[in-house]
N, C-alpha and C positions, 0 to 999 in steps of 0.2 A: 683527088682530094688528099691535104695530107694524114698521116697517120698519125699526128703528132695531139694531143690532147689540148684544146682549147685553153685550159688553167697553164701550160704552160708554153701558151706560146708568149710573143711578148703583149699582143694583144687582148689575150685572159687574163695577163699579170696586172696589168695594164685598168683592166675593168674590176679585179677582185681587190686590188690593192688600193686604188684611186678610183674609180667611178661609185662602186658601191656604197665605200665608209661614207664618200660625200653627200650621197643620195640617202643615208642612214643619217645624218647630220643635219642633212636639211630637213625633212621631215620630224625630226626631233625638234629642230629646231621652228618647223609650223607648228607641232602640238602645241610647243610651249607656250607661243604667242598666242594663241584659242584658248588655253587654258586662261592664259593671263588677262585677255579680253571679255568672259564670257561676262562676265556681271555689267559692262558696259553698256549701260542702256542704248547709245546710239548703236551699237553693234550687234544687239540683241533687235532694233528694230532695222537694221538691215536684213537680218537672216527672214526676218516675218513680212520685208516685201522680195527677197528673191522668191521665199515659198508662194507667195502671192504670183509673181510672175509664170512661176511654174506651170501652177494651177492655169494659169491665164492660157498659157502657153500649149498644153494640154486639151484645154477645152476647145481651140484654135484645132489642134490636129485632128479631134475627134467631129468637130464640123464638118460636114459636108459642104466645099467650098459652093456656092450658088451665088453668082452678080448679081448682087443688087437684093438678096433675100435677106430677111428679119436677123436670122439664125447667122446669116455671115457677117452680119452689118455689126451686130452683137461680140459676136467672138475674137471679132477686129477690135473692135474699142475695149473690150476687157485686156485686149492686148496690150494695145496702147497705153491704158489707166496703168495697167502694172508697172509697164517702162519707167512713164512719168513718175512713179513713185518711187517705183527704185531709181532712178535720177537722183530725185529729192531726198533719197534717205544718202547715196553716195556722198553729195554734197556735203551733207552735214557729218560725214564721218570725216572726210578728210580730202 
């Protein structure tokens, strides 16, 4: 391996100079857009059916998968419902 210190090879320079600022950029540049969205009702009811999905989603892993049982049948369609909704809120954002 070489001896040569990652910062200066050309591919540290490479990552320190150009990969980082860009990835510092773009994340500045998602806050900005979040911040600027937050009060947007349709973006506000998107974030309340991913949490929805979540939860669905969750509730799904902590099932105990059984064919054909109440508790599986259950935790499949709260699946479902959540998708369908977050569909329906996607839609309507854009």
């Amino acid at each position: 391996m070489s001896e040569t210190p990652f910062f200066m090879t050309r591919m540290g320079r490479t990552y320190y100079e150009h990969s980082v600022p860009a990835l510092v950029a773009a994340v500045e540049k998602l806050a900005e857009s979040v911040a600027a969205t937050k009060s947007d009702p349709a973006v506000q009811e998107l974030a309340a059916r991913a949490r929805d999905l979540c939860d669905a989603a969750e509730t799904l892993l902590d099932t105990e998968i059984v064919p054909g049982s109440q508790a599986t049948s259950e935790a499949f369609d709260g699946l479902r419902a959540g998708m369908l909704a977050m569909r329906r809120s996607l839609t309507r954002v854009g």
